[in-house]
Steps between C-alpha positions, in 0.01 A plus 500: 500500500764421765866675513756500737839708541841546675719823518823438613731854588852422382544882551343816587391561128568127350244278544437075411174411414256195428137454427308277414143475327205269449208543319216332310350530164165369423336480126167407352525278262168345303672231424740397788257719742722674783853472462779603804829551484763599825810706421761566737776721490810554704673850452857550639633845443665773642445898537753813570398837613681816458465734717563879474448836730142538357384168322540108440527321176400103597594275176430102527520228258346121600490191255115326519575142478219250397480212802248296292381417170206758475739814622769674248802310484685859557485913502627785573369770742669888577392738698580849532392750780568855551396686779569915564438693825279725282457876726681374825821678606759251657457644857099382521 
């Protein structure tokens, strides 16, 4: 597997991104013996934090695009991240 991504800051909390992915499949086959395939995938999206006194809620969205004939032509991928200063008081 191979990847690769950018993260471009548009703002403090607003951020560009772009990956991309390679990887190979291999099957056994009796009658074709070994068979490979190569999908690559190139996933612009973006991501926006909100930030409060005590936590962060982080929500993305990208679109996986299929780059060749073995990859997905197209997806969908969200993401969703919460983190809370669980027992820390705002001076520490």
């Amino acid at each position: 597997n191979l990847g690769a991504s950018a993260i471009y800051a548009v703002s403090r909390d607003l951020h560009l991104m772009l990956e991309w992915v390679g990887y190979w499949n291999a099957e056994v086959n009796e009658v074709r013996g070994i068979h490979r395939e190569f999908q690559a995938l190139l996933s612009p999206g973006l991501r926006h934090a909100f930030n409060w006194r005590q936590s962060q809620l982080v929500v993305g969205v990208a679109a996986p695009l299929g780059l060749n004939g073995d990859a997905p032509d197209v997806g969908a991928f969200l993401y969703f991240s919460f983190e809370h200063l669980l027992g820390k008081s705002e001076q520490e």
